[in-house]
C-alpha positions in Angstrom: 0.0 0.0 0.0 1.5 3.5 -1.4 2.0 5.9 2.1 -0.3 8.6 0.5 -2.8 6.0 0.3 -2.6 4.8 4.1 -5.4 6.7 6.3 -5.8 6.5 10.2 -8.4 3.7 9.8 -5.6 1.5 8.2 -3.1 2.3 11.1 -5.6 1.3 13.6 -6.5 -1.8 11.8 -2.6 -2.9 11.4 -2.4 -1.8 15.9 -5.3 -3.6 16.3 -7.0 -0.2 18.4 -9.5 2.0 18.3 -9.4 4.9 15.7 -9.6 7.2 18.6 -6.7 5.3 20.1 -4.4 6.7 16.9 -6.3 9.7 17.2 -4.9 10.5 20.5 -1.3 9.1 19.8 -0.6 11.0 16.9 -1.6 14.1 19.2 0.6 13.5 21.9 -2.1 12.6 24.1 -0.9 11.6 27.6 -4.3 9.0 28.2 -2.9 6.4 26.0 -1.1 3.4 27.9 2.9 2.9 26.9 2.1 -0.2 25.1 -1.0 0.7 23.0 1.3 4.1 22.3 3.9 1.2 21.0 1.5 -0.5 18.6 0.7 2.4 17.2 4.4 3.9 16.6 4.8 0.3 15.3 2.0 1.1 12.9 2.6 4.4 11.3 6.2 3.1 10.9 5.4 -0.5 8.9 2.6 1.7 6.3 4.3 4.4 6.5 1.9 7.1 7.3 1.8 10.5 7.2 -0.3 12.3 8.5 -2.3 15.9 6.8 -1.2 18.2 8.6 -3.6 20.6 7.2 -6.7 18.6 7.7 -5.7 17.6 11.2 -5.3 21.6 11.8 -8.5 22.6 10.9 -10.0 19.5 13.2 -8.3 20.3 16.1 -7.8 24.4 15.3 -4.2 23.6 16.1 -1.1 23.7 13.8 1.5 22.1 15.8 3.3 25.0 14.8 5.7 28.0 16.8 6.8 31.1 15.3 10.2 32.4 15.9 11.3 35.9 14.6 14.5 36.7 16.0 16.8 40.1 15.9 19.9 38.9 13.8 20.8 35.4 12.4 23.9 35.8 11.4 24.8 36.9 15.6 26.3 33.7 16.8 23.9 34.3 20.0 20.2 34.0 18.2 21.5 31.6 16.3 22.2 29.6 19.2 19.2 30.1 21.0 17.2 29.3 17.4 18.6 26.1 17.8 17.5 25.4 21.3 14.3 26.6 20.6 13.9 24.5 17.6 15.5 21.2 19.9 12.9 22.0 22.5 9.7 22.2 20.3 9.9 19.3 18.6 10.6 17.5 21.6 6.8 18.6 22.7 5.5 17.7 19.5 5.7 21.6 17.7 7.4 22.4 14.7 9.5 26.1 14.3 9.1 28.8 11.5 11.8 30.8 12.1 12.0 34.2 10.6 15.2 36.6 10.5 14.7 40.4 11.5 17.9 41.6 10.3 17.4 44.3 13.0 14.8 46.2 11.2 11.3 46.4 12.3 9.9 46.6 9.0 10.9 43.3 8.1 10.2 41.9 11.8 6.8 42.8 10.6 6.8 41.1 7.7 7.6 38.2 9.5 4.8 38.3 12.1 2.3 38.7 9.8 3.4 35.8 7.6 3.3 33.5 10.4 0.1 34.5 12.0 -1.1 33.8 8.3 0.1 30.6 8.3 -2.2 30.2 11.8 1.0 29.0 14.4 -0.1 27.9 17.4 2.1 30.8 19.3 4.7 33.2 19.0 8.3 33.8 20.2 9.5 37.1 19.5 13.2 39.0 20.5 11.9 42.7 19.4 13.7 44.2 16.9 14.5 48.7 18.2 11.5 49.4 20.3 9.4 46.9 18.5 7.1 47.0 15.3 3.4 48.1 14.9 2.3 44.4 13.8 4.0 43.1 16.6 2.8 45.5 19.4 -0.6 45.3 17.9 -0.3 41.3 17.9 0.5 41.8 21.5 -2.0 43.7 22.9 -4.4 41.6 20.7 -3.8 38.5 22.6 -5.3 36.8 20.1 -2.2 34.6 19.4 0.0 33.3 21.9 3.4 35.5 22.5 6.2 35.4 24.2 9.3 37.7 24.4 12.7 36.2 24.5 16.2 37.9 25.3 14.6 41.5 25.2 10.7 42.8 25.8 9.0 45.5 25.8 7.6 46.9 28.9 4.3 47.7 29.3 3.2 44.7 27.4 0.9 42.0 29.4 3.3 39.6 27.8 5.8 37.0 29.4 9.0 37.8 29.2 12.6 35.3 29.0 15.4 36.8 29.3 18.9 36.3 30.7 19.9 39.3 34.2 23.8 40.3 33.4 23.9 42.9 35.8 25.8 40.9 38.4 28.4 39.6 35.4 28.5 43.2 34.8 29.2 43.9 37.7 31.9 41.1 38.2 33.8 42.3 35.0 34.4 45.8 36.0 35.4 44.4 39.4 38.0 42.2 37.5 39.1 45.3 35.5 39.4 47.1 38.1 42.0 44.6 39.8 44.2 44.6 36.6 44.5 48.3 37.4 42.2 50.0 34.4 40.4 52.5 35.3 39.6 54.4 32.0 36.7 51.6 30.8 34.3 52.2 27.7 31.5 50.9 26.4 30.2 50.4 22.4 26.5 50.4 23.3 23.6 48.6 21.8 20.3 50.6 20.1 18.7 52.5 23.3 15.6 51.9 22.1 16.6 47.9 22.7 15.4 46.9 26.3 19.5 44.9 26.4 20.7 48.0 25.2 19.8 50.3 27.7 20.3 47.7 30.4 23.6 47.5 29.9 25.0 50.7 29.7 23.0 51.0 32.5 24.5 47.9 34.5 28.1 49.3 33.2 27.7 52.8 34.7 26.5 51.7 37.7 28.8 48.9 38.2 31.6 51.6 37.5 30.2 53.9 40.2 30.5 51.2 42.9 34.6 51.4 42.3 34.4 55.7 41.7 34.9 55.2 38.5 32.7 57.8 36.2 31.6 57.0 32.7 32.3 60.2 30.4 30.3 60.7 27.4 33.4 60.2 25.3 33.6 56.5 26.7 29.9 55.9 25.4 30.0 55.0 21.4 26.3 54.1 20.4 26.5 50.8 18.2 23.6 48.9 16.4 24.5 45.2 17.5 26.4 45.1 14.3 29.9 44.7 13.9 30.7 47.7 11.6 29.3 49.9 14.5 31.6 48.5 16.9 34.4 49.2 14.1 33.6 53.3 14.6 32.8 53.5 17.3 36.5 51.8 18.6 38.2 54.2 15.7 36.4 57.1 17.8 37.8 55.9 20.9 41.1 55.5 19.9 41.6 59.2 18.3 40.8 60.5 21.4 43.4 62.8 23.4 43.3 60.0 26.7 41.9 56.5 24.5 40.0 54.2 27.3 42.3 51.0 28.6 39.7 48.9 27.9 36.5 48.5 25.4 33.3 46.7 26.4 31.2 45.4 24.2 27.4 44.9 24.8 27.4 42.6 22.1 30.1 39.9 20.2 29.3 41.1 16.7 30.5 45.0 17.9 33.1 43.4 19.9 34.5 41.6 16.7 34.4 44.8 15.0 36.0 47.0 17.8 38.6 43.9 17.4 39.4 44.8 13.5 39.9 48.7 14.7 42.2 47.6 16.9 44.4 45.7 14.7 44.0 48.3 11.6 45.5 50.5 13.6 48.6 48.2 14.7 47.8 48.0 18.0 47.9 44.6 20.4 45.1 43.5 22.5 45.5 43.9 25.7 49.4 45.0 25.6 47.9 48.4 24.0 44.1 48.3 24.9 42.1 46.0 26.4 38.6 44.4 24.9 35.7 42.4 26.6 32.1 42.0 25.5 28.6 40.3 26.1 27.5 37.4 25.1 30.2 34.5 24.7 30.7 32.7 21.6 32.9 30.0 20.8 35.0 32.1 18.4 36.6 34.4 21.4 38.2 30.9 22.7 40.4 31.0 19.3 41.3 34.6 18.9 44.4 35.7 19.7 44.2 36.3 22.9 41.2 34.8 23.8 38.4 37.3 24.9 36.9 38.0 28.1 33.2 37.9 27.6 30.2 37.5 29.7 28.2 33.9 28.6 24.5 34.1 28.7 22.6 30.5 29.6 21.2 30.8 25.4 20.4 26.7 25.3 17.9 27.4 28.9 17.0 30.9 27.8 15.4 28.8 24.4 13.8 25.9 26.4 12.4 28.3 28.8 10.5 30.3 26.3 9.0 27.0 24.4 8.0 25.6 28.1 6.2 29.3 28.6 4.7 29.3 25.2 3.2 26.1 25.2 2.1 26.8 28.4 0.3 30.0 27.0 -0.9 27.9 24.5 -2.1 24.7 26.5 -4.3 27.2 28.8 -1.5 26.7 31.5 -0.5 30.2 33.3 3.0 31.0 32.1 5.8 32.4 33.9 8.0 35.1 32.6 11.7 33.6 33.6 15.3 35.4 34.0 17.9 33.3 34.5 22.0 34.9 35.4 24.5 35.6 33.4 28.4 34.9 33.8 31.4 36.1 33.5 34.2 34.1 31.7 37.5 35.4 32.1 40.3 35.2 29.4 43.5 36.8 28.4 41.8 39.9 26.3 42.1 42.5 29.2 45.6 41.4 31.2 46.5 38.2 32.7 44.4 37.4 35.2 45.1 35.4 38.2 45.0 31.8 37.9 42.1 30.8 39.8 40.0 32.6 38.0 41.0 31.8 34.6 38.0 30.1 32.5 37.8 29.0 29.0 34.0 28.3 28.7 32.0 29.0 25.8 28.5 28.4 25.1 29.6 25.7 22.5 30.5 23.9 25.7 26.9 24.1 27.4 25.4 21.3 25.4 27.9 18.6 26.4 28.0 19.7 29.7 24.3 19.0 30.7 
C-alpha cells in the first residue's frame, strides 16, 4: 500500500485499536497506555503514514506549529538560542518557523504577519528597536499566543525570558578594576533595545561602585552590528586619553571593535584592552582569547518554548530570568589563575 494512500483507519487496523486510540497518539495525548502508544508507533512506521497536517489543523484548530522571529541570524547568539528553541519544540511535539529580522522592524513585521497567516499555534518574538506596529498590535491583541525572549517590551501584558547580566557586569568591571584599568568604555547597543539600555545601565553603575565615572566620550552608540563596533573603537582610539579597555554589549560589535584595533597596529591587551557580552565559541580562538560575559542561550530557548506552550495549552505562564556569567580570558591582562576560564556556550550542550 502506497503511504499517500494509508489513512488512520488503516493504522488502527494494522495496531489492532481503536481509531480514537491513533487519534490521540498521533496528538501526543498523555491517556494512551505505553504499550497501545507502542502499537501504534509500530504502525505508522510498517505503512508508513503521514499524517495531513492541514486537515488535522483545521479539526483540532491547532497547527502544531511555533513562530520564531528573531533580531539577527547571522549573531552567533540568536543563532544559538534558534537552535535550542527548535530542539525543545519538537521535543513537545511543535514544529518552528523561524523568521530573521535583520534588526529592522519593517521586516520583523513582515515576518509576524506571515506567520500568523500561516495560523501558528504561538509566538516567540526577540523585538527588533522598540518593537514594530504588527508586533505591538499582535501583543496587545492576545489573540495569538506570545512570548518575548532575550529583550521585551515593557508595558506589554506579555511574558517575558530573558537572561539578568547585571551581576556579570558587575563582576567584570570588578576584574578590571583589579588589573588596574580605570579608564573603561562601552560600544553600546540601540537605546531603544530593552539589552541595550540595560547595559549601559549595568556598566555605569557597576563603575560607580569602584568611583569610576563613565564620560560621554567613553559611550559609542553601536547597532548590535559589527561595523558599528568598528567606529565606534576608531572614535575611541583618536581620542586625546583613549580608554584602557573597550566593552562590548554585544560579540558582533566586539569583533568589530577587534578589526579597529588591529588596523591601527595596535595589540590586545598590551595596547588596549577588549571584553564583550555574550560569549561565543569564536573568542576561545582569537588571539588572545576574549573575556566575555556567557548568557545561559540553550535554557534561555527551552524556557521560552516551556512558557509558550504553556500560554498555548491554557497553562499560566511564567516570565523567567535566569544569570549571566562572567568568563574570564587573556583579552584584558593576565588574570590570576584561579580565575581563569575558558568556557564558551559551544560547551553548554555537552556539559548537561
Amino acid at each position: 500500500m502506497a503511504p499517500s494512500s494509508v489513512g488512520i483507519k488503516d493504522v488502527a487496523a494494522e495496531a489492532g485499536v481503536s481509531v480514537a486510540t491513533v487519534s490521540r497518539v498521533l496528538n501526543s495525548h498523555p491517556s494512551v497506555s505505553p504499550a497501545s502508544r507502542a502499537r501504534v508507533l509500530a504502525a505508522v512506521e510498517a505503512l508508513g503514514y503521514r499524517p495531513n497536517a492541514v486537515a488535522r489543523s483545521l479539526r483540532t484548530d491547532q497547527t502544531r506549529t511555533l513562530g520564531l522571529v528573531i533580531s539577527d541570524v547571522l549573531n552567533p547568539y540568536f543563532t544559538e538560542l534558534a537552535r535550542s528553541v527548535e530542539e525543545a519544540a519538537r521535543a513537545l511535539g511543535y514544529s518552528v518557523i523561524i523568521g530573521n529580522a535583520d534588526e529592522r522592524p519593517e521586516l520583523q513585521d513582515h515576518h509576524v504577519r506571515t506567520l500568523l497567516d500561516r495560523r501558528i499555534d504561538g509566538l516567540l518574538v526577540s523585538p527588533t528597536d522598540g518593537g514594530s506596529p504588527l508586533m505591538l498590535d499582535a501583543a496587545r491583541a492576545g489573540t495569538t499566543p506570545m512570548v518575548f525572549v532575550d529583550r521585551w517590551i515593557p508595558g506589554l501584558d506579555v511574558p517575558v525570558v530573558r537572561s539578568d547580566g547585571r551581576a556579570a557586569v558587575r563582576d567584570l568591571v570588578a576584574h578590571l578594576h583589579g588589573l588596574g584599568h580605570r579608564r573603561l568604555a562601552i560600544i553600546a547597543g540601540p537605546a531603544a533595545t530593552t539589552t541595550g539600555s540595560e547595559r549601559v545601565d549595568a556598566f555605569r553603575d557597576a563603575l560607580h561602585e569602584h568611583g569610576i565615572a563613565l564620560p560621554d566620550a567613553y559611550i559609542g552608540q553601536g547597532d548590535f552590528q559589527a561595523a558599528s563596533g568598528r567606529r565606534a573603537t576608531e572614535r575611541f582610539l583618536a581620542l586625546p586619553e583613549p580608554p584602557d579597555v573597550v566593552f562590548a554589549a554585544d560579540n558582533l560589535m566586539a569583533l568589530g571593535a577587534l578589526d579597529a584595533i588591529r588596523a591601527q597596529g595596535l595589540r590586545v591587551p598590551q595596547d588596549i584592552g577588549l571584553a564583550a557580552f555574550d560569549d561565543i565559541p569564536w573568542f576561545v580562538h582569537t588571539d588572545p582569547p576574549v573575556t566575555a560575559i556567557a548568557q545561559p542561550t540553550g535554557d534561555l530557548g527551552r524556557a521560552a518554548v516551556r512558557a509558550l506552550v504553556d500560554r498555548i495549552e491554557g497553562r499560566s505562564p511564567r516570565s523567567v530570568t535566569l544569570p549571566a556569567r562572567l568568563v574570564v580570558r587573556r583579552s584584558c591582562g593576565e588574570p590570576d589563575p584561579g580565575t581563569a576560564g575558558t568556557e564558551s556556550p559551544s560547551s553548554e550542550r555537552s556539559n548537561r
